[in-house]
N, C-alpha and C positions, 0 to 999 in steps of 0.2 A: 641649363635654364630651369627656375625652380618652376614646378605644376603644384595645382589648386586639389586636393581634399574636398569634395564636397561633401557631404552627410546629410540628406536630404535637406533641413532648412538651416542646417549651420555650416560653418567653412573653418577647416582647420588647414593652415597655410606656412610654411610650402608644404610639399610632400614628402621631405625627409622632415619634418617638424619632430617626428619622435625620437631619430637619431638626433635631433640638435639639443633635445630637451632628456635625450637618455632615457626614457621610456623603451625602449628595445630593452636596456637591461634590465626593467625592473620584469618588463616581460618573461624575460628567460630565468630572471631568480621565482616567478612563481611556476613556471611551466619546471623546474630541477624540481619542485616540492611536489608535483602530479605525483599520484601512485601509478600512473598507466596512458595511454597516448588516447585514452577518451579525456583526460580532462587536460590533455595538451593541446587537444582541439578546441579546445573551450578557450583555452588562453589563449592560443592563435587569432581566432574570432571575439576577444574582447573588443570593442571597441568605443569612441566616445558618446556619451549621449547628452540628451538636453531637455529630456525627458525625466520634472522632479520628480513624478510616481518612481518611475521605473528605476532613479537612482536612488532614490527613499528604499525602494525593497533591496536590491542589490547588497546594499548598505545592509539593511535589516538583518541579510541570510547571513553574511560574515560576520556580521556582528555576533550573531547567534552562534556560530559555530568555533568562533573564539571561548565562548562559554563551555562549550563543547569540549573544547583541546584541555584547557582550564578546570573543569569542574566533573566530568563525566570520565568513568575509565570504562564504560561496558558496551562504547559506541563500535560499534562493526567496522574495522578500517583495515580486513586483510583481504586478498583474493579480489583485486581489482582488474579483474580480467576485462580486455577488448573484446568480446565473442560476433560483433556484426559481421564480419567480415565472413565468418563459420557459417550467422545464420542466416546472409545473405545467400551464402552460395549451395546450400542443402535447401533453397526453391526448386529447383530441378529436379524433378523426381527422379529417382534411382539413385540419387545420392545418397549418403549418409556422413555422419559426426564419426572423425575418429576418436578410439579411445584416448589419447591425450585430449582432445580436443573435448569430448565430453566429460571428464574430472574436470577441465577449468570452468565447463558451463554450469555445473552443480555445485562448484566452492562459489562461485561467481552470482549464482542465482540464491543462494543460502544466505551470502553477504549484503543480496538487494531485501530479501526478503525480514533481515535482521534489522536494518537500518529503518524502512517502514515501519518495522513493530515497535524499535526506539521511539520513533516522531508520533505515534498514535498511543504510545503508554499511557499518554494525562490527556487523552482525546474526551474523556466525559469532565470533566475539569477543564481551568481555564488552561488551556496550551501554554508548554514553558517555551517552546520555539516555534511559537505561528506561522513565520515566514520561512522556514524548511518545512514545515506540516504541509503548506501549503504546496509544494512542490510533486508532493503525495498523490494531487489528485487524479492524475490519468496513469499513476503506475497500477498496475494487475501483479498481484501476485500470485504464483502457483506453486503452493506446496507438492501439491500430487504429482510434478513435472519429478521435482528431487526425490520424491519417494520413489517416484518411478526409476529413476537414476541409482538410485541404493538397491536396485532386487538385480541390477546390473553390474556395478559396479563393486569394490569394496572399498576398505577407507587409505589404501594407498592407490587408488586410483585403476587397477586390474580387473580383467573380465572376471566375475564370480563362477565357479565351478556349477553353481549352480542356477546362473541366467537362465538357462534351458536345459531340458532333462536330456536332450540329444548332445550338447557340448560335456554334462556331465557323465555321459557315458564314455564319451571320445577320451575325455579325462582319466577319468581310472581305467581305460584301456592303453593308453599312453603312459602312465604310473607302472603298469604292470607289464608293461613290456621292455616299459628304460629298468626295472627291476632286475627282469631277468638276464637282459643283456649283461647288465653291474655284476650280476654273478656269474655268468656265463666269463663274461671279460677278466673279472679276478682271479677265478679261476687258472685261465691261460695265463695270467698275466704270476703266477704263483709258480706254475710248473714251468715256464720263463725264466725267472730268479731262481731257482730252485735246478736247471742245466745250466745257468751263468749268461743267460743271454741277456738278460735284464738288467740292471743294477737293483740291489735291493731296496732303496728307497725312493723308484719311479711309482707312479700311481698314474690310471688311466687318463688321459689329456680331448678335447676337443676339440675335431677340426670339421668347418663345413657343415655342423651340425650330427656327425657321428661320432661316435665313442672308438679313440684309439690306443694303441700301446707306443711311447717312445722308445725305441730300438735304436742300440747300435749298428750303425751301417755295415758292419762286418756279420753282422748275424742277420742282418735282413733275409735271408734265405732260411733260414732255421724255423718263421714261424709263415705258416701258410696264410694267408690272405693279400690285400687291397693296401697299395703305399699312397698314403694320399696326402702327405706333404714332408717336407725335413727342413729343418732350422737352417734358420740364415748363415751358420756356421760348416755348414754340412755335416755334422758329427753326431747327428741325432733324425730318423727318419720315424714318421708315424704311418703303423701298421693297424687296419681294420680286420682280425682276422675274420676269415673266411666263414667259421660257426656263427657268425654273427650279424654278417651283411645282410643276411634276408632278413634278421629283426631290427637292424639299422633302417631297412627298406620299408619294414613296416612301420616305426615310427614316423618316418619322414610322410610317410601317405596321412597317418593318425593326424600329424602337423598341419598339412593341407587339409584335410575335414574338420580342426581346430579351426583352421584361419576361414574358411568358408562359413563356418556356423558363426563364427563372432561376426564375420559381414551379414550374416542375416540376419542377426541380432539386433545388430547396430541399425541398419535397414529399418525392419520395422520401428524401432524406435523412434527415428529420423519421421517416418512416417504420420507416425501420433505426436511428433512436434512440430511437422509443416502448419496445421491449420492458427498454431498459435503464434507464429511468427511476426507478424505487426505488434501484438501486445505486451513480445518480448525485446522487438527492436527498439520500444518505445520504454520500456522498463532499463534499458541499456543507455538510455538520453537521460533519462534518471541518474542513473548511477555515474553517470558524466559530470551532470551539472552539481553533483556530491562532491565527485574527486578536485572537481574547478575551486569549487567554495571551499573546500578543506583546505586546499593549497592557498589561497586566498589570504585567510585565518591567518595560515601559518606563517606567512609571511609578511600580515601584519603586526603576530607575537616579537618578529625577529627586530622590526623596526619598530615598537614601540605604538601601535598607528592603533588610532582610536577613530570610533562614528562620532564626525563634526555633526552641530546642532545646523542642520540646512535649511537656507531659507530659499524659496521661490521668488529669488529678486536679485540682480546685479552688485555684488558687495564682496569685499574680501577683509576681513576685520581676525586675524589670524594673531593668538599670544604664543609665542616660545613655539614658533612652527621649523621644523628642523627636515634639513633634506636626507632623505633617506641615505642614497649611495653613497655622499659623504660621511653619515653616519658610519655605516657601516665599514667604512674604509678607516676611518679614525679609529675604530673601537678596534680593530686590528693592531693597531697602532700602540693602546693604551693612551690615547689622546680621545679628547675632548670636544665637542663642537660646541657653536657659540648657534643658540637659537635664533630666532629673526621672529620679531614683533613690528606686524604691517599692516595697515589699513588703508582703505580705499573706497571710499564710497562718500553719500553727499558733494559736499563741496571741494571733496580733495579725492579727486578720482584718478586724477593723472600724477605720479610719483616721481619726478626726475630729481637721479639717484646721479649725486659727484662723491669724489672723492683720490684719492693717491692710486697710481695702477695696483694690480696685489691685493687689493684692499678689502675688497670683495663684493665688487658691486657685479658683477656678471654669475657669481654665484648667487646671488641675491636673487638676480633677474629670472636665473634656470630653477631656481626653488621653488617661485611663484608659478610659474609654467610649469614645473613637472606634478607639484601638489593640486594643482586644478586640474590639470587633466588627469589625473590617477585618482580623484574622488569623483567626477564624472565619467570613470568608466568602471565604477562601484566598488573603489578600494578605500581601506581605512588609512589614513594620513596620518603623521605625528604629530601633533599639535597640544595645547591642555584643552580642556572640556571647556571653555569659560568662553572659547573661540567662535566666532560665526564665519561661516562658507555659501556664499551666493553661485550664482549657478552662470554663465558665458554662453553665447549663442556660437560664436566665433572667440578662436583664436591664433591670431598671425606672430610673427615673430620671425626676428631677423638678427640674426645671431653669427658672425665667422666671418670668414672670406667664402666667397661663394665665385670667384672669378672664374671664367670658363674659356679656355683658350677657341676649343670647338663654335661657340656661340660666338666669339667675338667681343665679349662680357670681362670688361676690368671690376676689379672690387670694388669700384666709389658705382660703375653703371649696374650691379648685380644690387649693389643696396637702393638703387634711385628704382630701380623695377620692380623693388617689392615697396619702397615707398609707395609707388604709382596705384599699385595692389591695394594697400591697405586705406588710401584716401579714396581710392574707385566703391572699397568694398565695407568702412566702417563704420560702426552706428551704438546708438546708443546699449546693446548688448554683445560687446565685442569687446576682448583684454586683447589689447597690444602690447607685445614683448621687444624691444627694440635696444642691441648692445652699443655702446658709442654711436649715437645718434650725429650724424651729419660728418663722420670722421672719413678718410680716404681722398679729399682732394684739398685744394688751397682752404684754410683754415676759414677766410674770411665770406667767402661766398658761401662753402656749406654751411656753415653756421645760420645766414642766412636764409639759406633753404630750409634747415632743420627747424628755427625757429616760425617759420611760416607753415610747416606740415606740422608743425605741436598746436597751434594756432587753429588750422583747420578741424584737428583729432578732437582740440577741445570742445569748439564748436558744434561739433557728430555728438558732443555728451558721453563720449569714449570712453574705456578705462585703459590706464596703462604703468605700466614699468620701463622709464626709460634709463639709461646711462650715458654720462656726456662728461666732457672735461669744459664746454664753451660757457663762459660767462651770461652770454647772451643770454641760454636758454636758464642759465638760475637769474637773470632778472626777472624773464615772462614769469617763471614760474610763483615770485615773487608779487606779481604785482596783478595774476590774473588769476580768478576766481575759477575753482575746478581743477589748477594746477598744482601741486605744492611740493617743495625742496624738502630733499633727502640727501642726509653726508653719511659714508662709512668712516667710521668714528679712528683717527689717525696719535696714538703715543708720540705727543712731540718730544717729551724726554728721553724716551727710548728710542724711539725712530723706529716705528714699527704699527701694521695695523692691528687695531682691536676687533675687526671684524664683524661690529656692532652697528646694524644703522640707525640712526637720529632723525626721525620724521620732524619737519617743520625748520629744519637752520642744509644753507647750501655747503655741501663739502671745498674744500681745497683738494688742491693736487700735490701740495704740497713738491712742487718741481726743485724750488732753489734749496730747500732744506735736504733732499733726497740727493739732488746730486753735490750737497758739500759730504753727506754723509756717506757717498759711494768713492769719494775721496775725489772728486773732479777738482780742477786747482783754481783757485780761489780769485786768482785774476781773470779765467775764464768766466766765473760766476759774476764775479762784480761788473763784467766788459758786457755779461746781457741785460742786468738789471740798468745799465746803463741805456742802454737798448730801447727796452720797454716802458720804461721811467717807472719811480717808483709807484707813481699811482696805480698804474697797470699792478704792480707788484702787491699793492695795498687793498686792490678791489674785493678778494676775497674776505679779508676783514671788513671793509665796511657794508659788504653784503651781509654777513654776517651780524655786524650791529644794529641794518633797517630791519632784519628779520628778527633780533633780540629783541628787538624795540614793538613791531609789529604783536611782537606772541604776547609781549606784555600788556598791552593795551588790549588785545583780544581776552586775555585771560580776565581783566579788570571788568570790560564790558560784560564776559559771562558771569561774575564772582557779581554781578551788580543784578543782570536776570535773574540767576538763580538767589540770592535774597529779596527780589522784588518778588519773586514768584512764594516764597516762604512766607514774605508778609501777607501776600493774597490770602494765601492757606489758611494762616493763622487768622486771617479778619475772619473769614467765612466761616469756621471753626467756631469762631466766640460768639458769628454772628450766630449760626446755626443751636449754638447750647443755649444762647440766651432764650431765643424764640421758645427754645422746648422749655426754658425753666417759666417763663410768663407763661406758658400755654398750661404748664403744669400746674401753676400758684394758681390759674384761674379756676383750675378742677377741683381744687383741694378747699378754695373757697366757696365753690359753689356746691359742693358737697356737705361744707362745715353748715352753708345759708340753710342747705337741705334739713340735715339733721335736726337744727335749732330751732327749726320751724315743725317737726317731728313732734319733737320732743314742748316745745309751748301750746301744740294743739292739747298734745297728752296730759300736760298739769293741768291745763284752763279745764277741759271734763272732769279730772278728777277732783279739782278746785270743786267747780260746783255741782259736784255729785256729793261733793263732801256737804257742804251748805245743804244743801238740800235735804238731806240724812238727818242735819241735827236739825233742821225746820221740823220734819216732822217728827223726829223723838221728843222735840222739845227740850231739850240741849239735859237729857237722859246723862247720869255720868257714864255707865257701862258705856252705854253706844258711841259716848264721846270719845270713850277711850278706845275702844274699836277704832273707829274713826280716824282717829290719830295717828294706833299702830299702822293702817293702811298708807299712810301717805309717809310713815316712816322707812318701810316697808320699798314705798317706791324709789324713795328717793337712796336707800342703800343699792337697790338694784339699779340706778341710774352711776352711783360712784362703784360699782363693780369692775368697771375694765381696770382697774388698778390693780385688784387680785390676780390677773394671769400669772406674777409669779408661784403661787401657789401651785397650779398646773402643773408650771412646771417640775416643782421639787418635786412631786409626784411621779412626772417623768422619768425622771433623772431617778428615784427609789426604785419602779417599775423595770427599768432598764438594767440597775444593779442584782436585780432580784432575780432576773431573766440569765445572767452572767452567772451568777452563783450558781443556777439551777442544772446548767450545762454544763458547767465543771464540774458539781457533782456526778453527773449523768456519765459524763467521759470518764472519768473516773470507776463509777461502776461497772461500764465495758471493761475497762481493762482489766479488772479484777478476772482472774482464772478461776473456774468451775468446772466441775462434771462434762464431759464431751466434747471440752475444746482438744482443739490440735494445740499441739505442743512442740517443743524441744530442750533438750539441753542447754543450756550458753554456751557457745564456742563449739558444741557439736552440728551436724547435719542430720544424723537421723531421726525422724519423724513420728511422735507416738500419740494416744488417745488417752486423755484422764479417765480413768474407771473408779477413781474414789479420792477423796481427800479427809484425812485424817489433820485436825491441830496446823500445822505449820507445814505436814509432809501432805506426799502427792501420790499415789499409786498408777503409773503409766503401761499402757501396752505398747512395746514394741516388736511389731509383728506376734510372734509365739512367745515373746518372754514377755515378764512382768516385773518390773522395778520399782523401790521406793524412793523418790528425790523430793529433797526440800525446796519448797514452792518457789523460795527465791533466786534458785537457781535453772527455775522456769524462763519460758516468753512463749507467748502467742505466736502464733504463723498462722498466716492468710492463707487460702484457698490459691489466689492469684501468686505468692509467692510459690507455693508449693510447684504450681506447671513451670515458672520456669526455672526452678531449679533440674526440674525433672527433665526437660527441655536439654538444661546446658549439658545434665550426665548424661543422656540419650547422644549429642553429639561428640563427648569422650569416648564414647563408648564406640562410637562409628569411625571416629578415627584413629580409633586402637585395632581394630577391626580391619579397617586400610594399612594400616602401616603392617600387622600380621601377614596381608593377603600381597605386600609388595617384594615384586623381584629385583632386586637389586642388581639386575644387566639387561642391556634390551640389545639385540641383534637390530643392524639395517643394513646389513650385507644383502646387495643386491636391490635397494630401491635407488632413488633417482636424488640427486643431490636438496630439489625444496621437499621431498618427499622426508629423507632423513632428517634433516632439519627440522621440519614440523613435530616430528615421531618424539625426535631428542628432547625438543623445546618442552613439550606435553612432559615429558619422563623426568627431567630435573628440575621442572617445576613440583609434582608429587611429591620425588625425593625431598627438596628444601621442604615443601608444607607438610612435610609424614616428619623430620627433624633425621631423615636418613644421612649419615656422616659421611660414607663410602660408594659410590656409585661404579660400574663398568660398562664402556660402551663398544660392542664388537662391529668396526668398522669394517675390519680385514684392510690389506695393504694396495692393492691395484695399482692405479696410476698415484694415487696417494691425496686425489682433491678429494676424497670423502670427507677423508679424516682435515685435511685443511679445513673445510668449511666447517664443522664442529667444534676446531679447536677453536676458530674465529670468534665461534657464537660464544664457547665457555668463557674466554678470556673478556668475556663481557658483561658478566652476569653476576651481580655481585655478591649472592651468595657461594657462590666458587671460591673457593683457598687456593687451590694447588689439582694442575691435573700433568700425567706424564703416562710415558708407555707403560707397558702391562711387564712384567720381568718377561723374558728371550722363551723361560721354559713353559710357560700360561699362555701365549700369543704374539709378546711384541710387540713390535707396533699397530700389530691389525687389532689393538683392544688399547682405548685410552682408559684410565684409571682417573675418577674426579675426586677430590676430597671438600666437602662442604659443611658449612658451618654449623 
């Protein structure tokens, strides 16, 4: 029996809904891309929301860290160690941090503390990743924890000789006693081979922690001391001798006051990191919800999956939206998928979806349910950007045989009890997912029934995706508003589907064409069409012609709005420019009224200022002719606006003159004189004019003095000069490096990520110093050193060619690299 999902105000339904919709596996393909089992907790504890803030940011952080993967190579992504569990349990005082365990809290805490300094780089500037800054704010960082860690530690992760001046002592008193022994042991071990009891090419071996000689069991009496074991062969027995047990004795004591000072070492340290243990554990939930969101990213790169434009409203308006696991299953393949372009919303909320089995209307159905729930629980979707994604309070879905022998539950009663479910519990923010709608019992009843639950879903204002073969439900769909017909689109010539759905026309099932085509025999075929008669036979076309007919007459009625609505625009337009051009003719006339009225006050005074003048000259010829000039006088300066062009050729001189003047000026610069810096052409070094003679030049460079002709001078900047000086200050440093490199690094005797890291740092030098020949002394052991080395070289693609070392140099215990 299926159970109800509740998530406080939504219902996602049933309770395997994730296995039905494959969400488990998108699950585990991001939790396989964690670097560490903190951001597999992360993945675990994904789950749906319904909350647009909080899937607005979610969205935000991967989005941002796609950018990241994409554009950034200097982001912190190694040493993603789990340390809670460490720094849970060193609460208890008297504990402490082992040495392994404290190297991974220092590469660990270097890595949290790198990433914070990443996200706060452009902190006084506008943040390029706000929504990971933001993550930032309760982490603590403590550098002086790792510095502290370094006066302990070294950088392969061992107790330093000089943690403590008491370990350093135990140190070279240990040094000096394994010394002596070595010689004490050689010694015997000389005068040994030298009576025949030894073979000549034995050398002292370790057992237990002591230093021993391999002996033949026939001379085991020959040398005096302690047998403390012999080969699984029995042909070889190891002897401690006896001059040397009591400085065996004393190492192993030195051993024990070794192991006892590292514990108090480690102790106090332990110590001075209890009190900061919340601000670390909380620095560790940081570095979680990093490793979650990197994986996240990465696994939206793999599928293609972009942040949908979201809106805070019920809608699914999705172009070229493609389902992930099939994708990625195809692209295995070298095959291709066929996108899905689907909408839902307004008046076409409910989708019922026919067409041929095969066809692909149940992946259709699981595309839409897996994309909506995998962007509501803040992953990037494959879809184009051009797409809109509404948001679902609930989501039900009923998908399979879900028949349950235990319960008593046949497949038609297991689908009528999530029916019961979904009409008890759906509403206008609620996506119904529903596979062959009404299918499992006598054709004509469920059909029935299906058609009266589409009926009621629609009524709720529902949204959904249904699939159906029944006629019935692509009439409803057909003739009731909020419903609309979807076909996956079927190759009648080919007999085959296109995997395309066609929103707005009902599918066929194309039954009598498939089964002439699977070779069924032909009097079988015509004996049902008999059957059914052919109008049954016919209805899907003529479904199809009311619904041709319908889109046409819909398309015409909108082709009639959207022109009626364009002529509105355009009235309002012409209306609107008119109004401003009257409004404008009025100002331009009451302007012209203004000036002419200016302009008649100003003649009429000077009119009879002028009368006036020759009244009383008594019409004087001088005065007259004054007189005259004045009103000539005025009236040029009344036809004056005509001369603007004048102005401007003046303009236009003034402008030229101004161009001339700065070409010549440029010009003058560049001319070479006394005290400029200089150089040769096609030379680098750098000299001072101290004289110019005619055409020649007299330069210093440095202590000498030269005469060159001028034109096989140029200037040099100030600014040029630092950085050439700059680029040979860094020839010089990496001449300097590549002088100062050893071309073999020993990792005999560290720990497999230990060598690895050593390696990684060393052939990275090597390629950027342009060293040709490298060697790496592994030594032979069990032999996984050197596997995991080879592993790494065979991956690197400045590597040519690496092999053993010849038999008489080392062997196999020394790989040889040859690089480009």
């Amino acid at each position: 029996m299926c159970h109800t999902i509740f998530k406080f105000n939504n219902v996602i339904y049933p309770e395997n809904f994730e296995q039905k919709i494959e969400f488990n596996r998108v699950r585990q393909l991001i939790a396989d891309r964690c670097l560490s089992p903190l951001g597999k907790e992360k993945v675990e504890a994904m789950q749906f929301s319904v909350s647009y803030d909080e899937i607005e940011a979610l969205l935000s952080q991967t989005e941002e860290f796609v950018h990241i993967i994409e554009e950034e190579d200097s982001f912190p992504a190694d040493h993603f160690y789990d340390m809670r569990p460490v720094l849970r349990r060193i609460r208890v005082d008297g504990s402490w941090v082992d040495t392994a365990a404290l190297f991974e809290l220092r590469r660990s805490l270097q890595t949290i503390n790198g990433i914070v300094a990443f996200l706060h780089r452009d902190e006084d500037k506008t943040p390029k990743y706000p929504h990971l800054l933001a993550l930032t704010g309760n982490v603590t960082t403590y550098p002086e924890i790792t510095k502290k860690i370094d006066t302990i530690l070294d950088g392969f992760g061992q107790i330093k000789d000089h943690a403590s001046a008491r370990l350093s002592d135990i140190r070279r008193e240990l040094t000096s006693a394994a010394n002596g022994i070595s010689k004490s042991l050689n010694a015997i071990l000389r005068k040994a081979q030298a009576a025949g009891y030894v073979e000549k090419d034995v050398t002292p071996s370790m057992r237990d922690g002591r230093l021993v000689i391999p002996v033949n069991p026939s001379f085991k009496r020959k040398i005096s001391g302690i047998v403390h074991d012999e080969s699984a062969s029995g042909r070889t027995v190891f002897i401690e001798p006896s001059e040397v047990v009591e400085a065996n004795n004393r190492i192993r004591e030195l051993e024990g006051d070794e192991r006892r000072e590292i514990i108090r070492i480690l102790t106090d340290f332990t110590n001075y990191l209890r009190p900061f243990l919340p601000d670390l554990l909380e620095s560790y939930e940081f570095l979680a919800k990093i490793d979650f969101i990197r994986a996240k990213a990465s696994f939206a790169l793999q599928i293609n999956g972009i942040r949908p434009s979201l809106d805070n409203r019920q809608q699914i308006d999705w172009v070229q939206a493609v389902h992930p696991l099939l994708y990625l299953s195809l692209k295995k393949q070298n095959r291709k998928i066929v996108p899905l372009d689907i909408t839902l919303e307004g008046n076409n909320r409910i989708l019922v979806i026919s067409g041929p089995n095969a066809g692909g209307k149940s992946v259709c159905l699981k595309t839409v349910g897996l994309l909506q729930y995998m962007v509501q629980c803040g992953l990037l979707i494959p879809l184009r950007e051009n797409s809109r994604v509404g948001l679902f309070n609930d989501i039900f879905i009923d998908i399979g045989d879900e028949q349950s022998i235990e319960n008593d539950l046949s497949t038609y009663s297991s689908h009528l009890m999530n029916m019961k479910f979904f009409e008890r519990h759906c509403n206008d923010k609620s996506l119904l997912l529903i596979d062959e709608f009404g299918s499992g019992t006598e054709p004509q009843i469920g059909a029935a029934i299906a058609e009266a639950l589409l009926d009621r879903f629609n009524q709720q204002q529902s949204f959904g995706v249904i699939t159906t073969h029944y006629q019935n439900l692509k009439h409803f769909a057909n003739e009731h508003e909020g419903v609309v017909n979807g076909a996956m689109l079927y190759d009648r010539h080919e007999m085959q589907p296109l995997f395309r759905l066609s929103i707005g026309n009902p599918g066929s099932s194309f039954a009598v064409e498939i089964a002439r085509k699977i070779g069924l025999p032909e009097g079988v075929i015509a004996q049902a069409s008999e059957i059914v008669g052919s109008e049954y036979i016919n209805m899907d076309k003529y479904l199809q012609d009311i619904s041709r007919d319908r889109r046409y007459w819909e398309r015409k009625r909108d082709e009639i709005r959207r022109e009626r609505k364009q002529l509105e625009e355009v009235t309002l337009k012409y209306e609107t420019d008119l109004e401003a051009i009257n409004k404008q003719k009025k100002e331009i006339v009451a302007e012209a009224r203004k000036q002419a009225e200016q302009l008649l006050t100003e003649s009429n005074a000077l009119i009879e200022n002028t009368i006036r003048e020759i009244r009383e000259t008594k019409a004087d010829k001088e005065a007259t002719r004054i007189v005259r000039q004045s009103l000539t006088e005025f009236r040029d300066k009344v036809a004056a606006a005509d001369g603007s062009s004048d102005i401007a050729g003046k303009q236009k001189k003034v402008k030229r003159n101004k161009t001339a003047a700065a070409k010549q000026g440029k010009n003058e610069e560049e001319k070479i004189a006394v005290g400029h810096t200089v150089r040769m052409k096609g030379q680098t070094s750098v000299g001072e004019i101290i004289e110019i003679s005619g055409k020649k030049a007299t330069i210093a460079l440095g202590m000498i003095k030269t005469t060159v002709p001028l034109d096989q001078l140029e200037r040099v900047s100030n600014n040029q000069i630092k950085k050439e000086q700059k680029s040979s200050n860094t020839r010089d440093f990496m001449h300097e490096r590549k002088l100062s490199f050893r071309q073999d690094i020993d990792v005999r005797g560290m720990r497999g990520d230990e060598a690895l890291q050593a390696v990684i740092y060393f052939i990275d030098d090597a390629i950027q110093l342009g060293v040709s020949r490298v060697r790496i002394l592994h030594g032979t052991g069990t032999g996984a050193l050197r596997q995991i080395i080879r592993e790494y070289l065979s991956a690197v693609n400045g590597v040519t060619h690496f092999q053993d070392e010849h038999i008489q140099f080392g062997g196999t215990g020394i790989t040889v690299v040859d690089l480009e």
